[in-house]
C-alpha positions in Angstrom: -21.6 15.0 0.0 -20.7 15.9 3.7 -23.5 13.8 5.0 -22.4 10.7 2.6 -18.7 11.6 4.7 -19.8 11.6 8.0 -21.6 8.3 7.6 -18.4 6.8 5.8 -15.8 8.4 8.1 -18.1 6.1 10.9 -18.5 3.1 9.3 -16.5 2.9 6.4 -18.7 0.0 5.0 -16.3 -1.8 2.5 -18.5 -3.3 -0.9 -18.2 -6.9 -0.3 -17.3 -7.8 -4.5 -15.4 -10.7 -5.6 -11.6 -10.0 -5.7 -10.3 -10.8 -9.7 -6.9 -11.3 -11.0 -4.9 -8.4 -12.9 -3.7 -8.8 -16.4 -0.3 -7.8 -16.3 2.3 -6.3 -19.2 0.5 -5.2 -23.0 -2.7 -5.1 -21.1 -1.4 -1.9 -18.9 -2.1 1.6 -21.1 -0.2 4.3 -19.9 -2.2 7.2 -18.6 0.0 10.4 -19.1 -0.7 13.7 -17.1 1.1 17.2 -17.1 1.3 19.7 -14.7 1.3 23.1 -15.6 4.3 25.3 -15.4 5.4 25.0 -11.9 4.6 21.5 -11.6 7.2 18.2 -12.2 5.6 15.9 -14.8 5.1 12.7 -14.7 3.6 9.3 -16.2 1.2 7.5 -14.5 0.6 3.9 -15.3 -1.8 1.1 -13.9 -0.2 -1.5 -11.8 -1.4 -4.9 -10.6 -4.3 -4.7 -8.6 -3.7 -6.0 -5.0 -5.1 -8.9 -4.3 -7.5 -7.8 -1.9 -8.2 -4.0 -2.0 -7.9 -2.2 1.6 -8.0 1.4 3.1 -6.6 2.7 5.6 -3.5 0.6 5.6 -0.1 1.4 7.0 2.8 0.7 4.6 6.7 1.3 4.3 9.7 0.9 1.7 12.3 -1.0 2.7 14.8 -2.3 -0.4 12.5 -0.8 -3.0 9.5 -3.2 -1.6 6.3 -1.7 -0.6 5.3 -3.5 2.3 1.5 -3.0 3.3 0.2 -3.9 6.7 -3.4 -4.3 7.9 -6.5 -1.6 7.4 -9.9 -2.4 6.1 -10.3 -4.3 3.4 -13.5 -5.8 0.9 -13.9 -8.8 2.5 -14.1 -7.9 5.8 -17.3 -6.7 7.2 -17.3 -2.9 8.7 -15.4 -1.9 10.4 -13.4 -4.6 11.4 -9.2 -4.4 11.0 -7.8 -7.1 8.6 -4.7 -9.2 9.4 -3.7 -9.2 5.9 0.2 -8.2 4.9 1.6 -7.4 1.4 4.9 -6.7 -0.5 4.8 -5.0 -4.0 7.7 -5.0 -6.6 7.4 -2.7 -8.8 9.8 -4.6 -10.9 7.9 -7.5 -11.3 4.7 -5.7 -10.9 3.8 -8.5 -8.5 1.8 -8.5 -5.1 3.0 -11.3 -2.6 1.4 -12.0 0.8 3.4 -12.1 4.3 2.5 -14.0 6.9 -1.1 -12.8 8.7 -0.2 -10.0 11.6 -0.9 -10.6 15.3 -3.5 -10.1 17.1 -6.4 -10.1 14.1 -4.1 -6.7 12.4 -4.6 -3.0 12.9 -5.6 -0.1 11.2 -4.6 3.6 11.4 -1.1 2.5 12.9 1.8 5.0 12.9 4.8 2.7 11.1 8.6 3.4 10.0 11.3 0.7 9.6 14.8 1.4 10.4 15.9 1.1 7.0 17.8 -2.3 7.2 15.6 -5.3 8.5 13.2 -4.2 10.7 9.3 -2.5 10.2 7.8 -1.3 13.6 4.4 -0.4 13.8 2.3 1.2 17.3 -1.3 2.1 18.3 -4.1 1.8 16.1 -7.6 1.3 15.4 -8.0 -2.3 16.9 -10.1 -5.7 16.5 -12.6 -6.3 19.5 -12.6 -9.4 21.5 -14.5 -11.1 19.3 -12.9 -9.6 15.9 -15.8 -8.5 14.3 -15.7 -4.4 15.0 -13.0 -2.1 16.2 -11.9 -0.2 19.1 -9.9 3.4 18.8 -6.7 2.7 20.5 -4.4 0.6 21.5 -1.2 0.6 23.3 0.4 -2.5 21.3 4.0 -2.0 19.5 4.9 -4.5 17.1 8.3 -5.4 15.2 8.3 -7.3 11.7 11.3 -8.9 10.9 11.9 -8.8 6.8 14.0 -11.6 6.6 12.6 -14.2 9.0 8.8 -13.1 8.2 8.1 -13.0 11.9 6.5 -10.8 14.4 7.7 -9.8 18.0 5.7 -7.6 20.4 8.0 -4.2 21.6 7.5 -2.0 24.9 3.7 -0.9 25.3 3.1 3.0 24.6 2.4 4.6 27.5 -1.4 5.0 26.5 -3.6 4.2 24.2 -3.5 6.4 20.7 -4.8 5.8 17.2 -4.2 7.8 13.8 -1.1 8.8 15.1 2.7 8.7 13.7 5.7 6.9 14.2 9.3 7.6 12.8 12.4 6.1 13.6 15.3 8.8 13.8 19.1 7.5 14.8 17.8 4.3 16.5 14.8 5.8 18.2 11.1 5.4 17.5 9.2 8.7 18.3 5.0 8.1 18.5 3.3 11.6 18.2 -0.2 12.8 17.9 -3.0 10.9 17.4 -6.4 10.8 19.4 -7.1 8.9 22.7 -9.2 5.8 22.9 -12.7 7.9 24.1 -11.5 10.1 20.3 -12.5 13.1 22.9 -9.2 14.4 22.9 -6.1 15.0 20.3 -3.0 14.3 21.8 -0.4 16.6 21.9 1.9 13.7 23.7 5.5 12.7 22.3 6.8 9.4 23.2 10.5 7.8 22.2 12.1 4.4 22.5 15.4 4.1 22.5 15.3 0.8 20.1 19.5 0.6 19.7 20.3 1.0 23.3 17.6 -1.5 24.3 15.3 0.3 26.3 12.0 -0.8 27.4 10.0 2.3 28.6 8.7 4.9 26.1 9.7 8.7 27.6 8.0 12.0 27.4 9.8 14.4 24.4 8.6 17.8 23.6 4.6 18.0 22.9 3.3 18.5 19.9 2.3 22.6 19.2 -0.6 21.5 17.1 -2.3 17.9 18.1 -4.0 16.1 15.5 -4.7 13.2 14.0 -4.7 11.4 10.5 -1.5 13.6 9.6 1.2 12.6 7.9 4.7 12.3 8.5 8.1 11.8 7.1 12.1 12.0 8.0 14.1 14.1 6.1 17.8 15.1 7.5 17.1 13.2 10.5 14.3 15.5 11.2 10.5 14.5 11.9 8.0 16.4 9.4 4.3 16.1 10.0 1.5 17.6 7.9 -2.1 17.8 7.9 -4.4 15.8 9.6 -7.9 16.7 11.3 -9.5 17.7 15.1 -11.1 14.4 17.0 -12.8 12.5 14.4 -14.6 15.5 12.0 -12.8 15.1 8.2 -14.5 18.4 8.0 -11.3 20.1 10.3 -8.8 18.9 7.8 -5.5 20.7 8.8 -3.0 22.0 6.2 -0.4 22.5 9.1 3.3 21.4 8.3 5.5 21.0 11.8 9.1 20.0 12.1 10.4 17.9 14.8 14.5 18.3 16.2 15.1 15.6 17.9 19.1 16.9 18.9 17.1 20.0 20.4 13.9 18.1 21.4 12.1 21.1 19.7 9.3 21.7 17.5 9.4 24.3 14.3 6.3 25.4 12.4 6.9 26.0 8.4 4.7 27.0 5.9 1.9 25.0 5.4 0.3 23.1 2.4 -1.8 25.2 -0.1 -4.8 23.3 0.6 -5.9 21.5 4.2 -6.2 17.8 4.0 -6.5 14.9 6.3 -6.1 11.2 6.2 -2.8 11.5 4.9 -1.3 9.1 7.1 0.0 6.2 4.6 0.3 9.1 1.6 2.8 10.6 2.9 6.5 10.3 1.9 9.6 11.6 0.8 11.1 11.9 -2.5 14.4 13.4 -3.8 14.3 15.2 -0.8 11.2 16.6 -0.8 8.0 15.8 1.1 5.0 14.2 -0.6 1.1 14.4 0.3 -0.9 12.3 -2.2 -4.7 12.2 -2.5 -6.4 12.7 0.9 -9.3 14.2 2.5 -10.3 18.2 2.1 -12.7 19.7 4.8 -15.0 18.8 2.2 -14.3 16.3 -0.5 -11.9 13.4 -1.6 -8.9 14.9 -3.3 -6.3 14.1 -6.2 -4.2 16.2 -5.3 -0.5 15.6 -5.4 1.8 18.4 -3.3 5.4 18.4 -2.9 7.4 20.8 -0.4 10.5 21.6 -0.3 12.8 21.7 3.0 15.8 24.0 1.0 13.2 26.9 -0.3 10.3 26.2 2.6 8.4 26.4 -0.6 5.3 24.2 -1.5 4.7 22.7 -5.4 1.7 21.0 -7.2 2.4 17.9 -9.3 0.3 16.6 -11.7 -3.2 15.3 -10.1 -3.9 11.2 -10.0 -5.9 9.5 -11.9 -8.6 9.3 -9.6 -9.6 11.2 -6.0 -8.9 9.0 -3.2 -8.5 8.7 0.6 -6.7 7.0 3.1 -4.5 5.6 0.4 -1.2 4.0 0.2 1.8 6.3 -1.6 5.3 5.6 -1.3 8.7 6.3 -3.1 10.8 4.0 -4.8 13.8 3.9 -7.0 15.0 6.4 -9.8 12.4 8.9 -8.7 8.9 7.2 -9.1 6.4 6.2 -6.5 3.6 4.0 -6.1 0.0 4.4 -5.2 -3.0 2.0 -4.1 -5.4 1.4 -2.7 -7.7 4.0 -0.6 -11.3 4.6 -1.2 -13.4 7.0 -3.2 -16.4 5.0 -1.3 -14.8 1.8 -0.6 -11.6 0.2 -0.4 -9.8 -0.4 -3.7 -6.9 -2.4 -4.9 -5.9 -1.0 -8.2 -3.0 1.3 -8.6 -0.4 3.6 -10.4 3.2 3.3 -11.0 4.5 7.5 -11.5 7.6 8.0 -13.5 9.1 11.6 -14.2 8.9 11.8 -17.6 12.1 12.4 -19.4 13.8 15.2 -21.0 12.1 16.7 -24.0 14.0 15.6 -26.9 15.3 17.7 -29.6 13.8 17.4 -33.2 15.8 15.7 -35.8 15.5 16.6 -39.6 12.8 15.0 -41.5 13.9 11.6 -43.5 11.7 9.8 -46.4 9.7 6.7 -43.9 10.9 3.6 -44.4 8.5 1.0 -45.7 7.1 -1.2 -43.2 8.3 -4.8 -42.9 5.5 -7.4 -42.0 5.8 -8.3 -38.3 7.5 -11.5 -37.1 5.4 -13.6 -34.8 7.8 -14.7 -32.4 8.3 -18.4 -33.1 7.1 -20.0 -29.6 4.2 -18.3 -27.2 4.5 -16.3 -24.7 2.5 -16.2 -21.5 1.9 -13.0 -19.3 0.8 -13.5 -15.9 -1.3 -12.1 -13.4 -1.6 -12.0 -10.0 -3.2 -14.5 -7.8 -4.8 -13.4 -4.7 -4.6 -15.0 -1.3 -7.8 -17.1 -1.1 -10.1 -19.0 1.2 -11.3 -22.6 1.1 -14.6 -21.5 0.8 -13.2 -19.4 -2.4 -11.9 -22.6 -3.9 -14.9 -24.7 -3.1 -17.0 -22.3 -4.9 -14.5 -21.9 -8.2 -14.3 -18.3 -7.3 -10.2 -17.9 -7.2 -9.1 -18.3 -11.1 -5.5 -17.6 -12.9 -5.5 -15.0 -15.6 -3.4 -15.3 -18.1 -2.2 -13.6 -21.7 -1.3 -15.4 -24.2 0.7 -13.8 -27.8 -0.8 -16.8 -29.9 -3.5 -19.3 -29.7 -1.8 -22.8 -28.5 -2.1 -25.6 -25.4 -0.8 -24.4 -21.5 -0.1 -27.2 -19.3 -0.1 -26.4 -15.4 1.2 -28.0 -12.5 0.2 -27.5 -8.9 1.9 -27.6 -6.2 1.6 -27.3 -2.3 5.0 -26.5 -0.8 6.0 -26.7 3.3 9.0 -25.6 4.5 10.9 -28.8 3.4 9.9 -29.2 0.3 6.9 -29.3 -2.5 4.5 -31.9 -3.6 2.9 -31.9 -6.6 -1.1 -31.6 -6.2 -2.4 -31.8 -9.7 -1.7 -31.9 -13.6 -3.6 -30.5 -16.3 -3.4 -29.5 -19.8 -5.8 -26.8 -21.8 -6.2 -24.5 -24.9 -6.4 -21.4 -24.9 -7.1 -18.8 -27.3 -5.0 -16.4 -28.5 -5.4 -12.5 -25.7 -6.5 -12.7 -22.2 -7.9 -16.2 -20.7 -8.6 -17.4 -17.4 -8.7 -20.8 -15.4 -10.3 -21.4 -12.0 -7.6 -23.5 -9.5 -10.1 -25.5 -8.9 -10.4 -26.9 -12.5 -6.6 -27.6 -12.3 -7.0 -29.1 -9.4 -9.7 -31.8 -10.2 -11.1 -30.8 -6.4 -14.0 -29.4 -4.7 -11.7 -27.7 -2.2 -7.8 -27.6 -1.1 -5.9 -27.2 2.7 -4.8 -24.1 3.8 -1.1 -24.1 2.5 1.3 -22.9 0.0 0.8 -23.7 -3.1 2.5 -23.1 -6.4 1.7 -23.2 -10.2 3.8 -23.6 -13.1 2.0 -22.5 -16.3 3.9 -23.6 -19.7 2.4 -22.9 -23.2 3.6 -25.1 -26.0 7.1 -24.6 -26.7 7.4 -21.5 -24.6 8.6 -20.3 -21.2 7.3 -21.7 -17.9 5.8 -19.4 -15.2 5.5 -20.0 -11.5 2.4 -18.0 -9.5 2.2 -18.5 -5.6 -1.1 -18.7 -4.3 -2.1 -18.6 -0.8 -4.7 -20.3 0.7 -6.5 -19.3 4.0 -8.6 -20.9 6.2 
């Protein structure tokens, strides 16, 4: 197992497979977990793959969004940094892509957002000149702006660093640890922008007492908290190290640390009602499901109930009403399914026995109704090749119609028409059927899917070069 690491941990050689839709809604089966008695339970249920699967990605919430930037993903070849961004809803259960990052993306970027508009993102595992391998730094600093969809470059880090963090505290980013390009040294370095007041030179802060790299990190009472993480670029010196950062004292605090070392943390980390989170990971020797909460108030640590699956270099963030959301990561290559976890609710008391009532025969609702899946953000090779389909549920056998459509900024034209049956359960369609072509522009597109008599439903599909 450590030898199959160490040649992962270098190459992380993603399966090249053909990305496939997600059935949404009855198809999702609830997979519930406990944890024992000092653990907080909770339900874990499958959410809609990503389009494209990636690892070691760099993600934020900002408006109950998960917004996922870059890594490696399954149809790039190793080890090459994808440009590829994402939002997830989790009340739609629907992926939608952003616009491609700069410079060919990034991967093992520290990222925050300042909670309003803004995502900053700095250092990183980079593209080469030509794109097609990686380098292990970089100084570049990047802003994403959330409501225009744009990027804008930021002040340069003083240095190169990858696998690093970055937190925003008060209008301030703050990039700590990480390794240097060479990956012969861990940086203890501590560098802050003031964002608010406008500045444009990052500045020393207090160093780090423990330098490290793939930790993770997190703000909690306007304090920085990193945890875990590893020496140079051995999984096998997986930290379990938990350090707090003052930035009114521009001092450094050590607190207990977590009951088990782990690494490659750095996109798994998070806060929820007040605690801080480390999902899955990497142990000094194996992939873990573990799921640790610690607590600031008590400087106590708590096991939750263990994911589904072991993976690493995942993506785990907190949303709304006290659930979060994991993707993505790799048990051996980069994945895009997920879990939504919801506390499960109060035990409820018993009510007295009553006779059962006889059944009544179900009601077939009266029109169909179609659930949806995701559609991925395809090539134009894809299309050529029928390889991109639309899958689909349907309550009742009966006829969909679909219309295409390619939209600019201005406005959309419609592409193509076309009417099918389709069985009653899951069915699929490939766009290029619908679309009567061999191949379609770049653009984007949307379809409308009606079945007889029932609701219409609009995908956006997105169509790369």
């Amino acid at each position: 197992m450590r030898r199959w690491w160490q040649r992962f941990n270098r190459r992380r050689l993603p399966e090249v497979v053909l990305a496939v839709v997600a059935i949404l809604g009855a198809a999702l089966v609830p997979l519930t977990l406990t944890a024992g008695a000092a653990g907080s339970p909770y339900t874990y249920s499958p959410i809609a793959s990503m389009p494209i699967g990636t690892t070691e990605a760099q993600s934020v919430v900002l408006h109950d969004k998960v917004y996922v930037f870059g890594g490696f993903d399954v149809q790039k070849a190793c080890c090459t940094p994808t440009d590829r961004a994402w939002t997830y809803a989790a009340a739609t259960n629907v992926w939608t892509a952003l616009p491609p990052m700069p410079n060919h993306g990034i991967s093992h970027a520290g990222i925050d957002s300042d909670g309003s508009r803004y995502i900053y993102y700095a250092g990183g595992y980079a593209p080469d000149s030509a794109a097609t391998n990686q380098v292990y730094g970089t100084t570049d600093v990047w802003r994403f702006d959330t409501t225009s969809g744009g990027y804008a470059r930021m002040p340069s880090l003083p240095q190169a660093r990858a696998a690093g963090g970055l937190a925003y505290v008060a209008g301030r980013l703050y990039y700590f640890g990480g390794a240097n390009l060479p990956r012969t040294q861990d940086s203890p370095d501590v560098w802050k922008l003031d964002v608010a007041a406008g500045s444009t030179t990052w500045v020393g802060a207090a160093a780090m007492p423990d330098p490290r790299n793939h930790l993770g990190w997190a703000v909690i009472g306007g304090r920085i908290y990193t945890v875990g993480g590893q020496r140079l670029n051995d999984s096998r010196t997986a930290q379990a190290e938990l350090d707090r950062y003052d930035p009114t004292t521009d001092s450094w605090t050590r607190l207990t640390g977590m009951p088990v070392a782990r690494s490659h943390v750095m996109d798994a980390t998070f806060v929820l009602d007040g605690r801080l989170v480390v999902a899955s990971g990497w142990t000094a020797t194996s992939v873990s499901a573990a799921v640790t909460a610690y607590d600031p108030r008590t400087d106590t640590w708590q096991s939750w109930p263990d994911l589904p699956q072991a993976r690493t270099s995942a993506t785990a963030k907190s949303i709304s009403a006290g659930r979060f959301v994991f993707c993505c990561g790799s048990a051996g290559s980069s994945s895009s399914t997920g879990w939504l976890a919801v506390p499960r609710s109060a035990p409820v008391t018993p009510q007295p026995t009553t006779p059962p009532v006889p059944r009544q025969p179900t009601q077939r609702p009266a029109t169909a109704v179609l659930t949806h899946g995701a559609v991925h953000p395809s090539t134009v090779q894809a299309v050529r090749v029928g390889r991109v389909s639309v899958s689909f549920r349907l309550n009742r056998a009966g006829r969909v119609s679909t219309v295409l459509r390619r939209c600019l900024p201005a406005r959309c034209t419609v592409v193509a028409r076309a009417i099918f049956a389709a069985p009653s359960g899951p069915s699929h369609v490939s766009l290029r059927a619908i679309a009567h072509r061999r191949t379609l522009p770049p653009a984007h597109y949307r379809l409308t899917l009606t079945p007889a008599g029932g609701r219409a439903t609009t995908l956006r599909i997105v169509i790369l070069p």
